[in-house]
C-alpha positions in Angstrom: -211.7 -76.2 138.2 -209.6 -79.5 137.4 -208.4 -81.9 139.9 -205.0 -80.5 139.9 -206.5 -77.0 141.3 -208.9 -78.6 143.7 -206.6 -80.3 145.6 -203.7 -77.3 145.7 -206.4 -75.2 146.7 -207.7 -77.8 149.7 -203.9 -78.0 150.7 -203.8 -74.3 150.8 -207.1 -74.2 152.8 -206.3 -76.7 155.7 -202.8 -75.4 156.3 -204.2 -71.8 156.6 -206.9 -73.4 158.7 -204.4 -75.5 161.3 -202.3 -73.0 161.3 -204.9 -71.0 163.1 -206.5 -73.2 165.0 -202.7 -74.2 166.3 -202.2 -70.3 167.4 -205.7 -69.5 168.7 -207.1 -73.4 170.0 -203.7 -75.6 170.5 -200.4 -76.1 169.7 -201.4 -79.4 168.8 -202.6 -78.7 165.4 -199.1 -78.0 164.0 -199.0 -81.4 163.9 -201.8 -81.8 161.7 -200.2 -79.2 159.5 -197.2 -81.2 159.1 -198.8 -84.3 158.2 -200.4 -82.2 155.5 -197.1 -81.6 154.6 -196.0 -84.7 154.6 -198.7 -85.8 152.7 -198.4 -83.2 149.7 -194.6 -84.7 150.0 -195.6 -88.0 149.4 -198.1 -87.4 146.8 -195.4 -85.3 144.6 -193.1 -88.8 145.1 -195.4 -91.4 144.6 -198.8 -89.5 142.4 -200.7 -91.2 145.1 -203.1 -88.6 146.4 -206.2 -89.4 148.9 -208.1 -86.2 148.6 -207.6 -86.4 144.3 -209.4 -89.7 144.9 -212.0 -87.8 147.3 -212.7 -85.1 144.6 -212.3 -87.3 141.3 -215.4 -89.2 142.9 -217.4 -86.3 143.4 -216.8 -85.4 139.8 -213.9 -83.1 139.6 -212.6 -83.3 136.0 -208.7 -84.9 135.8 -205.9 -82.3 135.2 -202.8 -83.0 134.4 -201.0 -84.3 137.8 -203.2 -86.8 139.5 -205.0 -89.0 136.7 
């Protein structure tokens, strides 16, 4: 799996999760979703990506997005 993946498919993952943890917990965890969002908003703009830093650390080989 490259970086590229591993960080779509963490995206994917915590919006699914907030999303259900805003129906069935709170409505406060819509907000987390949208700063994930946000985030995945910024990171198209700028390339600037915490969680690519997280899993390039841990050894994820570089794709083609997030160097």
């Amino acid at each position: 799996m490259t970086l590229d993946r591993a960080v779509l498919m963490f995206a994917g993952f915590m919006i699914l999760l907030t999303l259900a943890l805003g129906t069935w917990v709170s409505g406060w965890w819509y907000l987390f979703t949208a700063f994930i969002g946000v985030n995945m908003m910024q990171s198209a703009v700028t390339g600037f990506c915490p969680a690519a830093i997280i899993f390039k650390r841990l050894g994820i080989k570089s794709g083609t997005a997030f160097d």
